[in-house]
N, C-alpha and C positions, 0 to 999 in steps of 0.2 A: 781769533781773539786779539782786541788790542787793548794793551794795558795803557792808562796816564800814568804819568810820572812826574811828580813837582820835585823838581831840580833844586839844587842849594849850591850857593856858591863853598861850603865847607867838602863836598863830596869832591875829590879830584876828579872825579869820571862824570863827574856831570859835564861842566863846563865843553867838554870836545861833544858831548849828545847834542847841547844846544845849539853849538856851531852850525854841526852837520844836519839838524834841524832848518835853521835860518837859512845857511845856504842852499840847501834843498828846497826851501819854500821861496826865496828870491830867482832861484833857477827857472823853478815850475810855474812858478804866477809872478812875472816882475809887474804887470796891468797892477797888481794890488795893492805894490808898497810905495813910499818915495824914494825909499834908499832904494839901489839899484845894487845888483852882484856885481859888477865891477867896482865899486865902490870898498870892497870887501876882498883883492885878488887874492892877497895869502894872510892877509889878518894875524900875523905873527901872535903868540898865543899870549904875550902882555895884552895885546889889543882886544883880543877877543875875553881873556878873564875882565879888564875893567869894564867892559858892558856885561858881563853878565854878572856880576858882583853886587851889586846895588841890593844891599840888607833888607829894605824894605819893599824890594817887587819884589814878583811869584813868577815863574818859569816854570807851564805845561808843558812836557812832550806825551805824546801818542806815539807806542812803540810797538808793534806786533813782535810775533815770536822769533822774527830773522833778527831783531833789534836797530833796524834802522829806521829813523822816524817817518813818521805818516802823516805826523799834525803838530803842532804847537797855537797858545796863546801864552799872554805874559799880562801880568798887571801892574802897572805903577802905583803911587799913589798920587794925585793931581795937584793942581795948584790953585786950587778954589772957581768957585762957579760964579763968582761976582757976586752971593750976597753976603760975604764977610765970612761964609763958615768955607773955608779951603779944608779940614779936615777931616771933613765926611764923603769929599771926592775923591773915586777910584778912578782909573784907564782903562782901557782893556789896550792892549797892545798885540800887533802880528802876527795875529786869528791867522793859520791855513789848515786846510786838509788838502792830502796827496790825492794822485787822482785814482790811487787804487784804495783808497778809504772812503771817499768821496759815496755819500747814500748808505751809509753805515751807522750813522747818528754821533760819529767821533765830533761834528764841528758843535754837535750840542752839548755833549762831555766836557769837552774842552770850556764852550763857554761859562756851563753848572759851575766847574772847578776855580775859574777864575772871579766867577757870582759869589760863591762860597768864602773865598778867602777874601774878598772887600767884605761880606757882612762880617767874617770873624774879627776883621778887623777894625769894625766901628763905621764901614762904607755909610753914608746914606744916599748915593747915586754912582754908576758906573757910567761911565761915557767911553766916547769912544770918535774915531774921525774913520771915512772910508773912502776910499777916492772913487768918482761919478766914474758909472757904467760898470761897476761891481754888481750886479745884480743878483748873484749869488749868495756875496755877501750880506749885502739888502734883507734878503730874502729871508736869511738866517736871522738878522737881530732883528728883526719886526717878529718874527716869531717866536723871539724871546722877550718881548715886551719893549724894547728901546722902542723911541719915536726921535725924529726931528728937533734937537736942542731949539729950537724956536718954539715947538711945541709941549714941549717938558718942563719950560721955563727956569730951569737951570746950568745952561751951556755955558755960559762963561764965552757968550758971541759965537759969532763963527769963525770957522777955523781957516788963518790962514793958508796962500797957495804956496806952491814950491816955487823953485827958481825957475820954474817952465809954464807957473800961474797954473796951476791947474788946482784948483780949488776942492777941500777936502769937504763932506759931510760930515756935520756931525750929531752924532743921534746920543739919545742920555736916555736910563732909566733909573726910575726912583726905587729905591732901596726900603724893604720896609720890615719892620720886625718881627 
């Protein structure tokens, strides 16, 4: 059995779950993120409360019964999709499942959870960027309705590359009531 758990930056014991989430999921999958684990050696725990603090995102973990995580995503809220309404755009942020969860259905839990709390909160599109050769990833949000921000007609462009130009995807779905 694996429980989600949306994390609040008020709970003192959330904040070190998230970590050990994130580092677990930079360890296991770095192909996935652009931040890299080293980027993150000891994150003294100022460092690590000011990213996970941010009052208006969401922070999944997937926790089975030993208590260490399995999964996480997060959701931001966006910064508009270029036609004037920024308010109705959601993120989804640092989708992973562990490889002993992996074929469980926790990465569609995880994404329902963070669907969920963009519609409670007025979402009318969730977006999202995945970096090429993610196929997994792919795999997953085609099969929860995203498509191609070129094809959703509300991307807000594509999304720039990192400092190594590797260019991110990005897929949007429409949010409906």
């Amino acid at each position: 059995m694996i429980d989600l758990r949306v994390l609040t930056p008020a709970d003192p014991a959330d904040w070190p779950l998230w970590r050990d989430a994130r580092l677990a999921a930079l360890a296991d999958a770095p192909y996935a993120f652009k931040v890299r684990l080293a980027d993150w050696p000891t994150g003294g725990e100022a460092q690590w409360r000011a990213r996970f603090a941010r009052p208006d995102a969401v922070h999944v973990v997937a926790v089975p019964a030993d208590g260490r995580p399995v999964g996480l995503a997060g959701g931001v809220p966006g910064d508009g999709d270029g036609d004037g309404d920024g308010d109705g755009v959601r993120e989804l942020r640092s989708v992973w499942v562990g490889p002993q969860a992996r074929g469980r259905g926790v990465g569609d839990r995880l994404l329902a959870a963070v669907e969920a709390w963009a519609r409670r909160g007025g979402g009318t599109s969730l977006r999202l960027a995945v970096l090429p050769g993610n196929a997994a990833a792919l795999a997953l949000y085609r099969r929860h309705g995203f498509v191609d921000a070129s094809e959703g007609g509300d991307a807000g462009g594509a999304a720039g590359g990192d400092a190594g130009g590797t260019a991110e995807r990005v897929m949007v779905k429409r949010l409906t009531t």
